[in-house]
N, C-alpha and C positions, 0 to 999 in steps of 0.2 A: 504494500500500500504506500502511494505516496501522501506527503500533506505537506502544500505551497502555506506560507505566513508570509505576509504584505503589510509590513511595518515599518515607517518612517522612525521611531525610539527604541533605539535597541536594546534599553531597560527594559522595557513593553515585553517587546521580542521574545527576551530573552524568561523572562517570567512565563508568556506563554508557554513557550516552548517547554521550559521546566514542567508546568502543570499538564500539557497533553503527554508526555511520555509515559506516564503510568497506567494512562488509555490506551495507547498504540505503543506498544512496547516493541512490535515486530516491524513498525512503520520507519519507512524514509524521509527526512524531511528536510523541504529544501527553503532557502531566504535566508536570512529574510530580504524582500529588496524591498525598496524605500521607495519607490516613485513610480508614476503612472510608467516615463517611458522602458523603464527595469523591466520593468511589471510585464506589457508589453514586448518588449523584444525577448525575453526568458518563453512567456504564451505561444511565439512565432516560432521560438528554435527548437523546444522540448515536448516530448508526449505531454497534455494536461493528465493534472495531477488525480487523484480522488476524492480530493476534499482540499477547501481552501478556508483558510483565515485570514481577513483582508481589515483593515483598519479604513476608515470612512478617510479622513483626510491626510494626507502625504504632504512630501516636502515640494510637489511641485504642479497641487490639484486634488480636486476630489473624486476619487478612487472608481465611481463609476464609469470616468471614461474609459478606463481599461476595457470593460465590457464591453462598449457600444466599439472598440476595435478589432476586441476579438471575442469571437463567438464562443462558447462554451458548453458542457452540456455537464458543468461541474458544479455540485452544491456550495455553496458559498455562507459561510459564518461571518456576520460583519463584526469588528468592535469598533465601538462608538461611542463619544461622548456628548451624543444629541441628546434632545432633551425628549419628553414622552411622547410630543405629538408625531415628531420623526419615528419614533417607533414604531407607529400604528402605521408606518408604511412598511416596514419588514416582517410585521403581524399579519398587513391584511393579503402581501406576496409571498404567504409561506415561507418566506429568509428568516433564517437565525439571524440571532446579533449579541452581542454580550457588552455588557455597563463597564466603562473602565471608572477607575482601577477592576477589572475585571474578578471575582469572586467566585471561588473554586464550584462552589455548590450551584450557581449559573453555567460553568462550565458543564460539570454533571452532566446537568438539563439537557444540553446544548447537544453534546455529546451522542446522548441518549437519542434524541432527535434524529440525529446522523446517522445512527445503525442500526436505528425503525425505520428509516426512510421516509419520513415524516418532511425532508428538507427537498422542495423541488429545485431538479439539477437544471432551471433557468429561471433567466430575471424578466420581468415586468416593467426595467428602466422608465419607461414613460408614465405608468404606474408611479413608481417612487418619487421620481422627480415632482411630479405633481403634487402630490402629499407635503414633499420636502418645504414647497412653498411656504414662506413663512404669512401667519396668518397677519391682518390687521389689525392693530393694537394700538390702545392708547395710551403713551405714556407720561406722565406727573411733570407737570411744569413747574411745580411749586414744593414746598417741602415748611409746615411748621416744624420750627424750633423752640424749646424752652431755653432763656439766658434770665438764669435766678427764677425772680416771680414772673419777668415777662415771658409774652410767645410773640414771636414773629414768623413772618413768613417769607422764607428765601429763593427768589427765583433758583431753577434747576443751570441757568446758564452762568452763575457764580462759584457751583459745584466743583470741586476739585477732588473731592474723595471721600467716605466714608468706611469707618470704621469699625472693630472692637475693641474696647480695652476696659478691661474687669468688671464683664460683662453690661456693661452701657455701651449704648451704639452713639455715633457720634458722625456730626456732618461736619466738613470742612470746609472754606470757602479760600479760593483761590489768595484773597489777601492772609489766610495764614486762620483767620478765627475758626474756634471751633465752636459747636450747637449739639444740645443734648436734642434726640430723636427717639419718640417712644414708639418703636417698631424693630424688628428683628433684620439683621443685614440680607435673610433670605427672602424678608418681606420687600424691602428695598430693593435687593436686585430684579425681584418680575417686574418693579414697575417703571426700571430704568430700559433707557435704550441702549440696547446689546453695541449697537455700531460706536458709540460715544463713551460708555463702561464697561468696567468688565472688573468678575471677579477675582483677584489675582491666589485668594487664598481665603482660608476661613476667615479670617480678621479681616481683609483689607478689599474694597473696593473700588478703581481708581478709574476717572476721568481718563481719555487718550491724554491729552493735553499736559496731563499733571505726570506723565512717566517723561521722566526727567535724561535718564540716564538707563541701560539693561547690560547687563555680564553674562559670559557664561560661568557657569557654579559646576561641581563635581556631580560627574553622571549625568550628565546631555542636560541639568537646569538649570533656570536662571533666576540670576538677583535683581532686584529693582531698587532702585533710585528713583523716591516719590517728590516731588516739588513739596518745601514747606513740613515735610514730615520728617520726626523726630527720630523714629527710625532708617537707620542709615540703608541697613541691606534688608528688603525683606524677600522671600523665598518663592517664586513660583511655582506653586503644588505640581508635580511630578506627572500628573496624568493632565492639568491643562497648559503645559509647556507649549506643545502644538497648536492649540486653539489661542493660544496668547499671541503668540507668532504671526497666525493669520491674522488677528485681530489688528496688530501693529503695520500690518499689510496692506490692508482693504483700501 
């Protein structure tokens, strides 16, 4: 048996990899390659595999062009760190998928799926993509704040960042203040716009605008340099490394 992995972090990869071998103990397994065109010319040179594990977005595209290049008639596991409603696109075309940081007991599932043959060996691309659409949404132009006894209310375009720190949430504003906020940062982040925020980590949600400075850190992640914040380095969760990158992109 073989089994392709299509993974741009090779932490990722390699974690994979560790948790399917004790399923396919007897299995070959080839990758990881990291991009559409890998992806692609590896599809054009070699027998396809018997199963694939493909990561939704790559270092240079998202992953379903591979398919619309080349044809396939192989089940495909995606992992992905979309949110629920992108899922109900791999739900309702029969594709697996798995939640990163990916969890052994999803895998199982997943697994299980594959040698019931529960996983249809093609895609529905047009299907998906349609789904993938993001929906319309309205998001918060304003944001009340507590400073002491007062409340104010601060436009979203003075926003620089928000926060945790010991357990109160907190807004920032570009000139440096900060605003106590009585709501949760995961309350906050559905009602921010993805293209302009993004969460870099459990504490910290930051403004494009406000990432000042980015490093690389040990094992493919990175630090950030926030305008105005007290912290110097903070860390880029490990599974949205990639999605931070695109976002830095767009």
């Amino acid at each position: 048996m073989n089994i392709l992995i299509i993974e741009d972090e090779n932490p990722a990869a390699n974690r994979l990899l560790k948790l399917l071998k004790p399923h396919f103990p007897e299995a070959n397994f080839h990758g990881n390659l990291d991009s559409i065109k890998s992806s692609v010319e590896w599809l054009q040179t070699y027998p396809h595999p018997d199963l694939i594990f493909c990561d939704i977005q790559l270092a240079d595209g998202i992953s379903f062009e591979i398919f619309e290049k080349v044809k396939l008639s192989t089940p495909i596991i995606f992992t992905t760190a979309y949110d629920q409603f992108a899922i109900k696109a791999f739900q309702v075309n029969a594709v697996d998928y798995l939640l990163k940081p990916i969890d052994p007991g999803d895998l199982n599932r997943a697994v299980d799926k594959f040698k019931s043959q529960q996983i249809k060996p093609s895609l529905d691309l047009a299907l998906i993509k349609d789904l993938l659409k993001p929906q319309t949404q309205n998001f918060k132009s304003r944001f009340l704040v507590r400073f002491g006894e007062k409340i104010q209310s601060i436009s979203i375009e003075e926003v620089d960042l928000f926060f945790s720190e010991e357990k109160v949430i907190f807004l920032q504003t570009k000139s440096g203040k900060r605003y106590v906020i009585d709501q949760t940062l995961e309350q906050t982040e559905s009602q921010l716009d993805p293209s302009q925020f993004f969460r870099i980590n459990r504490k910290y949600i930051s403004h494009i605008a406000a990432v000042e400075e980015v490093y690389s850190y040990s094992n493919s992640r990175l630090k950030v340099k926030l305008k105005n914040c007290e912290v110097s380095d903070i860390i880029v969760s490990r599974e949205k490394v990639g999605e931070f990158k695109q976002w830095l992109d767009q």
